[in-house]
C-alpha positions as CSV (number, residue, x, y, z in Angstrom):
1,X,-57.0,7.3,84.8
2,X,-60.4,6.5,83.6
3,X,-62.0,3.1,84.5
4,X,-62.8,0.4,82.2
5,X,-66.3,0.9,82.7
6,X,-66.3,4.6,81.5
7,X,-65.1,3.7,78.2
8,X,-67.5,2.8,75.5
9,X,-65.4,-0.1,73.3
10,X,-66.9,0.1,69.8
11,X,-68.4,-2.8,68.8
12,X,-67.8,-2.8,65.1
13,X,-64.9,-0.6,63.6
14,X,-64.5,1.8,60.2
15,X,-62.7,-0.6,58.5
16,X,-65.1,-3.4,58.6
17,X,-67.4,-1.4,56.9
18,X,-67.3,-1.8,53.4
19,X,-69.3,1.1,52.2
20,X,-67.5,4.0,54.6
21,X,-64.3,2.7,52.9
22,X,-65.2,3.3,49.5
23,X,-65.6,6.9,50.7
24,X,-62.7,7.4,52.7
25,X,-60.8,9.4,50.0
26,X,-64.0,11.5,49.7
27,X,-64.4,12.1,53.6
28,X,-60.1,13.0,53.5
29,X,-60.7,15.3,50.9
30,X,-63.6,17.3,53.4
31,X,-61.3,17.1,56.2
32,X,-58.5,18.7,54.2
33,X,-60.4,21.6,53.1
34,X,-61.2,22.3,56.5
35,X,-58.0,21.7,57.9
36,X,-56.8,24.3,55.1
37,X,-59.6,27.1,55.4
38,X,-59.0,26.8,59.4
39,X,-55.1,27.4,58.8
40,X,-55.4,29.7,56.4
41,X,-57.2,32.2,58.0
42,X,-54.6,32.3,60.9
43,X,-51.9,34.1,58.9
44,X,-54.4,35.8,55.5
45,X,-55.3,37.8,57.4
46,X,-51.6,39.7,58.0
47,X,-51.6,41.0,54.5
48,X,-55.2,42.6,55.0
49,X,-53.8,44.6,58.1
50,X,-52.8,47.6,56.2
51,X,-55.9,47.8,53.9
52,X,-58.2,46.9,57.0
53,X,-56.8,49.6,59.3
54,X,-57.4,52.7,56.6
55,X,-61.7,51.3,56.1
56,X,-61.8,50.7,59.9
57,X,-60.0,53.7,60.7
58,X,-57.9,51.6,63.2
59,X,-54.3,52.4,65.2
60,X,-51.9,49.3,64.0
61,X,-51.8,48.2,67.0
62,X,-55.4,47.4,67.8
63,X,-55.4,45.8,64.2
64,X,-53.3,43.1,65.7
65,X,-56.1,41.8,67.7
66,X,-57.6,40.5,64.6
67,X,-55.2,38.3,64.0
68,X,-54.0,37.7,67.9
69,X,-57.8,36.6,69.0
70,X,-58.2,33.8,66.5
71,X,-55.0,32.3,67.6
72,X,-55.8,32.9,71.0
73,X,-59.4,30.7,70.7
74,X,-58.0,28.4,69.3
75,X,-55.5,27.4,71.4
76,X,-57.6,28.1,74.4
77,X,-60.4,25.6,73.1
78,X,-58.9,22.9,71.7
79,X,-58.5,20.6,73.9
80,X,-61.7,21.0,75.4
81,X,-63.4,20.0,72.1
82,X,-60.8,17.2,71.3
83,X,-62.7,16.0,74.8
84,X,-65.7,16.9,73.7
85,X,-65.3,14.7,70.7
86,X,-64.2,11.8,72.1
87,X,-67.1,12.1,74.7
88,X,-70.3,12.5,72.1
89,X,-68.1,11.6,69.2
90,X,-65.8,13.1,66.7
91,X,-67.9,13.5,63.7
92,X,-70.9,15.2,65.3
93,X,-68.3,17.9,66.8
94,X,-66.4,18.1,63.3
95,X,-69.8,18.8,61.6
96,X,-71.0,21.9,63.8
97,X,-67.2,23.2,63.8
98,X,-67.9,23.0,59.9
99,X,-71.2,25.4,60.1
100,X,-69.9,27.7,63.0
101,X,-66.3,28.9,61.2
102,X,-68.4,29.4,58.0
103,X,-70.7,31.5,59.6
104,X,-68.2,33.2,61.4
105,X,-66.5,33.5,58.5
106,X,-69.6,35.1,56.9
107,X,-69.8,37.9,59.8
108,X,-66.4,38.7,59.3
109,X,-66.9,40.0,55.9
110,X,-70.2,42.2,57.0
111,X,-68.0,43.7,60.3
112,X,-67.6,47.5,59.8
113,X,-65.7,48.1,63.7
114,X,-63.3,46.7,65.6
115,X,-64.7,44.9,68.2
116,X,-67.6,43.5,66.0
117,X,-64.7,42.3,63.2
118,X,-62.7,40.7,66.5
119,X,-66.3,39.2,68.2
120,X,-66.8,37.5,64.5
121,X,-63.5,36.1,64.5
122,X,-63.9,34.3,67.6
123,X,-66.7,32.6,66.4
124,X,-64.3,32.0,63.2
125,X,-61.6,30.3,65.5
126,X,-64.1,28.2,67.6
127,X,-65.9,26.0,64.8
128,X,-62.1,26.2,63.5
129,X,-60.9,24.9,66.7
130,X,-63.4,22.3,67.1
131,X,-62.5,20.8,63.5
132,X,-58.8,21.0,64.4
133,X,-59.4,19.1,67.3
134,X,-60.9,16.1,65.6
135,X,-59.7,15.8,61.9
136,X,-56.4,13.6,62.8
137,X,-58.9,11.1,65.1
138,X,-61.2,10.6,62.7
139,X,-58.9,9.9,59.9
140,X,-56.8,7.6,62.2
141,X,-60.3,5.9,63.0
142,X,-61.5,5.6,59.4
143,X,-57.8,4.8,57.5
144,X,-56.7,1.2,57.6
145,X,-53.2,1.2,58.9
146,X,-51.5,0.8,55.9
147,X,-53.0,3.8,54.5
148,X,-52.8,6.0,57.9
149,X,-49.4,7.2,57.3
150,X,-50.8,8.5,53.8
151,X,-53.6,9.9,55.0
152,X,-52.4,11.9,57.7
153,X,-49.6,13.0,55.4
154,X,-52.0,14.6,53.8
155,X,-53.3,16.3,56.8
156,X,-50.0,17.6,57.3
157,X,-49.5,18.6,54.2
158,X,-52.8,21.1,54.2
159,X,-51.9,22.3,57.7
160,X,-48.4,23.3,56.1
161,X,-49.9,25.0,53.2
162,X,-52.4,26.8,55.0
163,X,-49.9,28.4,57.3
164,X,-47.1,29.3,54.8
165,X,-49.6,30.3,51.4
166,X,-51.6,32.9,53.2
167,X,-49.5,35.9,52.4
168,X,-49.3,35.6,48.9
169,X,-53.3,34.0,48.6
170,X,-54.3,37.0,50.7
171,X,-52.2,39.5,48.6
172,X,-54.2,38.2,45.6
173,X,-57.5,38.4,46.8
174,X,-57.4,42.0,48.4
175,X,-55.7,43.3,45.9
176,X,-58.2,42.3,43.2
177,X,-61.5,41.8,45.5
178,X,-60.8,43.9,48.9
179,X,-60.4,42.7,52.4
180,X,-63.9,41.2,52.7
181,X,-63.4,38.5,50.1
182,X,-60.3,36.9,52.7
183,X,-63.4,36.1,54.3
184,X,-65.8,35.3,51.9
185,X,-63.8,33.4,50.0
186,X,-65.0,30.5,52.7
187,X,-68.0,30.2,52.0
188,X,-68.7,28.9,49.1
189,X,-66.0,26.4,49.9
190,X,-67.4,25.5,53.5
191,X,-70.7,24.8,51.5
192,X,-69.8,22.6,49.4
193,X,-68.2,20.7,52.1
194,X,-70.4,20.7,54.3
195,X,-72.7,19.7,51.3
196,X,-70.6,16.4,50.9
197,X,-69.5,16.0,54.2
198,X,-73.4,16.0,55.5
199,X,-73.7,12.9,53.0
200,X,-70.5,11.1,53.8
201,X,-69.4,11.5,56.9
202,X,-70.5,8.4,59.3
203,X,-72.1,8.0,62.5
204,X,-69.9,8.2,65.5
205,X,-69.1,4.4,66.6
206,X,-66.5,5.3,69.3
207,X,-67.7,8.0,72.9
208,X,-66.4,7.9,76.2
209,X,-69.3,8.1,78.9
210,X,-67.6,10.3,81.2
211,X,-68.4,14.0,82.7
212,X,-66.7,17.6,81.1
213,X,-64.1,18.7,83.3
214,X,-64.9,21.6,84.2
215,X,-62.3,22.9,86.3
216,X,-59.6,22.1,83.9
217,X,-62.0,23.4,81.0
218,X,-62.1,27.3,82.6
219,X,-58.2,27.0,84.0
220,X,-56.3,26.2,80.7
221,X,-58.2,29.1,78.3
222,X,-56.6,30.9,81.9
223,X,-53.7,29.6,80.8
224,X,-53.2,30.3,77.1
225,X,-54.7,34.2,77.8
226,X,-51.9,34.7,79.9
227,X,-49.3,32.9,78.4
228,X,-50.1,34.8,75.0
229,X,-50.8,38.5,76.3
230,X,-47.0,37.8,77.7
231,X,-45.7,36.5,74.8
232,X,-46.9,39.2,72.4
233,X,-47.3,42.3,74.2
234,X,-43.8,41.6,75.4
235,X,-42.5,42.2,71.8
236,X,-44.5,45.5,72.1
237,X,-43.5,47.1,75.3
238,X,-40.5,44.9,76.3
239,X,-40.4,41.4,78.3
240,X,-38.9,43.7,81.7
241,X,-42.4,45.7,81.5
242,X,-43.9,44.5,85.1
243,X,-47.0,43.7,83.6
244,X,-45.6,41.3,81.1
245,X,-43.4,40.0,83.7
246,X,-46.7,39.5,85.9
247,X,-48.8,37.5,83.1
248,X,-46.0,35.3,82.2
249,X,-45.5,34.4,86.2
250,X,-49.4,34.1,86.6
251,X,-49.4,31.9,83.0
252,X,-46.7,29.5,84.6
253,X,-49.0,29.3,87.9
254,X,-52.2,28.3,86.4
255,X,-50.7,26.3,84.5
256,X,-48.8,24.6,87.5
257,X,-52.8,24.7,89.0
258,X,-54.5,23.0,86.1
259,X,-52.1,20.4,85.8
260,X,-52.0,19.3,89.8
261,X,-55.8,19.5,89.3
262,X,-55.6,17.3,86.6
263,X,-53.8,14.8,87.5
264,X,-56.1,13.9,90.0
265,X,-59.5,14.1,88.1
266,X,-60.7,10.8,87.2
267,X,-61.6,12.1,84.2
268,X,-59.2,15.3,83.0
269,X,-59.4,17.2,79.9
270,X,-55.8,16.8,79.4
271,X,-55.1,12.6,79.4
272,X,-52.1,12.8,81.1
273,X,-51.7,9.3,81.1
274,X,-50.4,9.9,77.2
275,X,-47.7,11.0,77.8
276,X,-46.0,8.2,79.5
277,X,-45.3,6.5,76.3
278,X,-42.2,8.3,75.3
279,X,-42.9,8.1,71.3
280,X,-45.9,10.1,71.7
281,X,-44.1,12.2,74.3
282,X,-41.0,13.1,72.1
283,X,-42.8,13.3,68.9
284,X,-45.5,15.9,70.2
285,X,-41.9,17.9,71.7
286,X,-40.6,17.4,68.0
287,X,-43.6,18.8,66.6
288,X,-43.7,21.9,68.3
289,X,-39.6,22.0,68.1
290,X,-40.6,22.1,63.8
291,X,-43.4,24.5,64.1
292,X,-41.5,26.7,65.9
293,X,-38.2,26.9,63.7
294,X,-40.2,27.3,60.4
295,X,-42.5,30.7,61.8
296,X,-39.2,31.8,62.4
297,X,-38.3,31.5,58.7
298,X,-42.2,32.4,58.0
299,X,-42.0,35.7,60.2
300,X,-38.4,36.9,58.3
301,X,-38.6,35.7,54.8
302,X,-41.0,38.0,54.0
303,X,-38.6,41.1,55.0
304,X,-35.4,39.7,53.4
305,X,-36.8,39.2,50.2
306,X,-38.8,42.3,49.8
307,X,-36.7,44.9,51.6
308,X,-33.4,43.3,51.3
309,X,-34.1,41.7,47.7
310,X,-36.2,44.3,46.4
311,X,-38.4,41.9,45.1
312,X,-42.1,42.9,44.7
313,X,-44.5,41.4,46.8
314,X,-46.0,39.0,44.0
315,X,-42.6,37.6,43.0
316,X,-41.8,37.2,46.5
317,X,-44.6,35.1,47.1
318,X,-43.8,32.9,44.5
319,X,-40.4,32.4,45.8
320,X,-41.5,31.4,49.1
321,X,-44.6,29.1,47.7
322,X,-41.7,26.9,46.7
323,X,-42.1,25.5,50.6
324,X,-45.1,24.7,50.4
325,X,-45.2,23.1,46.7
326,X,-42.2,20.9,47.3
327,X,-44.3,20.1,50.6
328,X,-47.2,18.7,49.1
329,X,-45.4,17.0,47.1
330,X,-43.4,15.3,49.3
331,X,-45.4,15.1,52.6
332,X,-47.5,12.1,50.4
333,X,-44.6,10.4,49.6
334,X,-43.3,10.6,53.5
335,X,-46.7,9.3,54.7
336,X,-46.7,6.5,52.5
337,X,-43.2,5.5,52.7
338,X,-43.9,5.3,56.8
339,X,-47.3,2.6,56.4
340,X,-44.2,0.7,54.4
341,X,-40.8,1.2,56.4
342,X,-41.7,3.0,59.8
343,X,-41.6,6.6,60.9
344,X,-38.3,6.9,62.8
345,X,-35.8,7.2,59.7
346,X,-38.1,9.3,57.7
347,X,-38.5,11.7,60.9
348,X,-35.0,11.7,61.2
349,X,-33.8,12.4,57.8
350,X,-36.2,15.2,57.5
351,X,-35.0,17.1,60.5
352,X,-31.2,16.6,59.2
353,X,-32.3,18.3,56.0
354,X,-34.2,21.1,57.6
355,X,-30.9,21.5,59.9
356,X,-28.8,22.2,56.8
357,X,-31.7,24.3,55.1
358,X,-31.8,26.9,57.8
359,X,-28.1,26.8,58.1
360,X,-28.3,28.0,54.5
361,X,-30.5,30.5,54.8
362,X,-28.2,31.8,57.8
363,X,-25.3,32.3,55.5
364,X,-27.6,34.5,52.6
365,X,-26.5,38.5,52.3
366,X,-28.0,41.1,50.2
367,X,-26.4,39.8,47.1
368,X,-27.4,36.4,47.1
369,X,-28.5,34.4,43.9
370,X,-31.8,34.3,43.7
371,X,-31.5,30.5,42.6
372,X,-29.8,29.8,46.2
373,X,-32.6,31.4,48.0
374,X,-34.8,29.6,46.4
375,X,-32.5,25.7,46.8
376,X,-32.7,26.9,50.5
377,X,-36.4,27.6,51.0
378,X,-37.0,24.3,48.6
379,X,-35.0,21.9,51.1
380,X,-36.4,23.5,53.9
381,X,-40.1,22.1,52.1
382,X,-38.8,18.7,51.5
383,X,-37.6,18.6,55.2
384,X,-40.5,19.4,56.6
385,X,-42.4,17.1,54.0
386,X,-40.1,14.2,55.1
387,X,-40.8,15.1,59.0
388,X,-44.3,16.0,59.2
389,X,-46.3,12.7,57.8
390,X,-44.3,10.3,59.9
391,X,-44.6,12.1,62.7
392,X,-48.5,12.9,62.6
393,X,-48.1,9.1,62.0
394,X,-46.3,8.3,65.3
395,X,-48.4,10.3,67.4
396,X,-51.5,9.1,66.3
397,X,-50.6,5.4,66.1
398,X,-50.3,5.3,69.9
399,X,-53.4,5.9,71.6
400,X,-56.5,4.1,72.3
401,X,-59.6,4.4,69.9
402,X,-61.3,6.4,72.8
403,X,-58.4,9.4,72.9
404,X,-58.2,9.9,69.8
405,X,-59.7,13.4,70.1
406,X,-57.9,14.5,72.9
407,X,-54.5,13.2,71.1
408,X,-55.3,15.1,68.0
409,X,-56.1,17.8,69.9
410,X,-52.9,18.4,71.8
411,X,-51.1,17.8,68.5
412,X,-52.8,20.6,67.1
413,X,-52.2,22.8,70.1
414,X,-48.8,22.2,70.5
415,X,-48.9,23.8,66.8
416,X,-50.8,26.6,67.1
417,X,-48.5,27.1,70.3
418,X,-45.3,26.5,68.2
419,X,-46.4,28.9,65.9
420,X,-46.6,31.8,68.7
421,X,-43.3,30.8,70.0
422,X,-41.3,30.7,66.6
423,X,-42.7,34.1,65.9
424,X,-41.9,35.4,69.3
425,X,-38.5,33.8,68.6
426,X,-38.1,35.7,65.4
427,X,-39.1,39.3,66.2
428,X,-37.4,39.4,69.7
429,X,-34.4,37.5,68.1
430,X,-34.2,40.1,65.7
431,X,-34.9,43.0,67.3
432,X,-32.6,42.4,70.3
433,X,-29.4,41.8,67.6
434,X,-30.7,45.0,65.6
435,X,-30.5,47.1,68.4
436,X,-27.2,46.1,69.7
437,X,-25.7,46.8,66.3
438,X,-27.9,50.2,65.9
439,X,-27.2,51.3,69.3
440,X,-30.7,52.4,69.8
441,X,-33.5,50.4,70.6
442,X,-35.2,48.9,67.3
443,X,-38.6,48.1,66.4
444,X,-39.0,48.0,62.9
445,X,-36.6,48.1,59.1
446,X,-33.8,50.8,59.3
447,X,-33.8,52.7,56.1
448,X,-30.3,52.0,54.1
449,X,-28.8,49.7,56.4
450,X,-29.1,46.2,55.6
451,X,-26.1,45.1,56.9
452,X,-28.2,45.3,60.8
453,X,-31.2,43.3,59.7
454,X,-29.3,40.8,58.2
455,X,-27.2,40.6,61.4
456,X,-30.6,39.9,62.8
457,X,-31.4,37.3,60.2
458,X,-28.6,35.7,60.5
459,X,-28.9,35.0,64.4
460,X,-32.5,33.9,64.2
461,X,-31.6,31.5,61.3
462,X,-28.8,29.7,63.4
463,X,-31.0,29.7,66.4
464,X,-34.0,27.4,64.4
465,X,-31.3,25.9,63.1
466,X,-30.3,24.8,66.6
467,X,-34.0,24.0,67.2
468,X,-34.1,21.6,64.3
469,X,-30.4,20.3,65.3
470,X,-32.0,19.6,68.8
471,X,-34.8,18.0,67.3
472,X,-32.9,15.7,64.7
473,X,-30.7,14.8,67.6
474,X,-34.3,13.5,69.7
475,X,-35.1,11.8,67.2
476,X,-31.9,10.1,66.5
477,X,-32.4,8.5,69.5
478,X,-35.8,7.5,69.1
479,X,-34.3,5.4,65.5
480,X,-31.1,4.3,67.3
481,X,-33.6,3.0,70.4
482,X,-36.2,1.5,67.8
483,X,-33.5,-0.2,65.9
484,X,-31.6,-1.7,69.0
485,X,-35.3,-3.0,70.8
486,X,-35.5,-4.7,66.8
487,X,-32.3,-6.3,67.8
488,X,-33.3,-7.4,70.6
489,X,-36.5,-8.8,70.1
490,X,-34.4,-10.8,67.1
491,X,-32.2,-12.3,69.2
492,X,-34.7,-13.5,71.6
493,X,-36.9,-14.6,68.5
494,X,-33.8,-17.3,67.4
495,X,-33.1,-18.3,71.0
């Protein structure tokens, strides 16, 4: 636990300040575009694959590792610069996160090899990283508290968009420009932020005058290498492969490591200490529980509507941009309905509604209206809309000022790390009820036989439905606890 004498109280806050909140909007809309460029390019990149294995001259498989390595940076530095942020402040790391992923970004366009197009995407994912980190504490620091809700709802809403709209974005711009301009396309945009950003951002009011720890610094990137080379290679050569076995048990004992560690550093990169409040505990769970089931829904959808619907790939990215649409339009609407009536219901109802939307999609076949397809992707947008806002909300509202990075941090972790799972979900899911029904070990489509993938489908859709279910069911508890500790502190209220 760190002393009252390493903490730095700020003597004057964000909201006091007149002139920083006339800009807020303005700094939001800097964060966002971030926040969307830094998602984005974590699944544009997957349409690019084919295109950028014929120029490179690349087996598949090593193509992968374009998309793996940014993943894996992220999640293996994110927490050390949520620290870092709270430590010299979470502005000044947001601002060099800004220049590093647009330069990385730049490189990534001029790569002609492998491992110079890899090397320039791990500079991509670390100034990506370092604005992930920080772009929920700093808009929790700036926002009043009526207007937090909102304003992370927003935040949300761009993390959403960025995840799900890179397929059919990406499709666009390499079918017209070439792979390059996936890249590219950043730059003018980082520019212009930065541009603004430079201007508006504010000084850092709130640091922590503690040391880096550096032992838990070096053991959780450990961590995450291990955990992911499991996780993904298993779906390659099969989770009974020795090797995968032997990562997955060294991932759960350095994990084991930098946690003992941690908990007795004075001052640990990971703030234990947050999660003994159980709202922040539970929604963080819930978080991951949502990120999950929709990359399982991200991973399939693609496949059922092109190879099972025989729709072309533009027209089925417009049928699955109806998530994120109805998101955006929603998620606003959840964020500022929590600053007015709380986040527990709101959490609650969106979960219920992404239950019944995945139990939908669980029940489509080759024949199914295109119209129902689309209801089902549409609800499972306005569930997620519904959940994330409040939820960012919750999280956020209940930390200190000086863990605010760390906070945003782990929320953006457990994320990226939901993502991995829910497509690890999907494809070994899939694959596992494909090969029962083939008989024969599957890895891929089976020409003329729909009937096994949508077997598959349907198993992996009532499994994140399940996910959600448990979810909705946490939460319940969370409203039904809130409400009765209302009750209660009624009742003592009239006495």
């Amino acid at each position: 636990m760190i002393s009252d004498r390493n903490q730095a109280i700020p003597r004057r806050t964000y909201q006091d300040d007149p002139e920083i909140q006339k800009k807020r909007w303005m700094i939001l809309i800097v964060v966002n575009l971030f926040t969307f460029m830094s998602t984005l390019d974590g699944s544009i990149v997957n349409i690019a694959l084919p295109m950028i294995t014929k120029k490179l001259e690349l087996p598949v498989a090593q193509a992968q590792w374009v998309v793996t390595a940014y993943l894996m940076m992220i999640c293996a530095a994110i927490l050390f610069f949520g620290k870092l942020g709270d430590i010299v402040g979470k502005i000044k790391v947001f601002k060099w996160g800004m220049a590093i992923f647009t330069i990385g970004s730049l490189l990534c366009g001029f790569s002609y090899s492998l491992p110079m197009l890899v090397a320039s995407r791990l500079v991509q994912a670390i100034g990506a990283s370092m604005t992930m980190a920080n772009n929920q504490g700093i808009i929790t620091d700036i926002f009043p508290g009526h207007e937090r809700g909102k304003a992370l709802g927003l935040i949300g809403t761009f993390v959403s968009l960025g995840s799900i709209a890179g397929p059919s974005l990406g499709g666009v711009i390499v079918s017209s420009l070439g792979w390059e301009y996936i890249f590219w396309v950043n730059i003018p945009i980082g520019l212009a932020a930065m541009a603004i950003g430079w201007k508006t951002l504010p000084p850092d009011l709130t640091k922590l005058h503690v040391k880096i720890d550096k032992t838990g610094s070096m053991l959780f990137p450990l961590f995450i290498l291990a955990l992911f080379a499991g996780l993904l290679l298993g779906q390659e050569i099969g989770y009974s492969d020795i090797r995968i076995v032997a990562s997955l048990v060294a991932a759960v004992a350095i994990f084991t490591a930098f946690i003992w560690i941690e908990v007795r550093k004075e001052a640990p990169l990971l703030q234990l200490s947050l999660f003994k409040n159980p709202l922040f505990s539970l929604s963080i769970l819930c978080g991951f529980l949502v990120f999950v089931a929709n990359f399982c829904f991200n991973i399939i959808a693609p496949f059922y509507t092109q190879s099972i619907l025989d729709l072309s790939p533009s027209q089925a990215g417009f049928l699955m941009m109806l998530f994120p649409i109805v998101m955006v339009i929603v998620a606003p609407i959840s964020g500022s309905l929590s600053d007015k009536i709380g986040s527990e219901l709101l959490t609650f109802a969106g979960l219920i509604v992404m239950v019944i939307a995945q139990w939908g999609l669980a029940k489509l076949h080759d024949s199914s209206p295109i119209a129902l397809v689309g209801l089902w992707i549409a609800m499972l947008g306005l569930g997620s809309g519904l959940f994330q806002s409040p939820n960012n909300s919750l999280v956020m509202s209940k930390v200190p000022k000086t863990q605010l990075g760390i906070a945003g941090s782990i929320n953006s972790l457990v994320r990226n790390v939901g993502m991995v799972v829910g497509i690890t979900v999907a494809t070994t899911i899939l694959f596992s009820v494909m090969s029962i029904k083939a008989g024969h070990r599957v890895t891929g489509l089976i020409p003329h036989r729909p009937d096994i993938f949508l077997s598959g489908m349907h198993v992996v859709f009532m499994t994140s439905a399940s996910i959600c279910l448990v979810a909705a069911i946490l939460t319940g508890w969370r409203l039904w606890s809130a409400k009765r500790g209302t009750r209660s502190e009624s009742v003592r209220s009239s006495n």
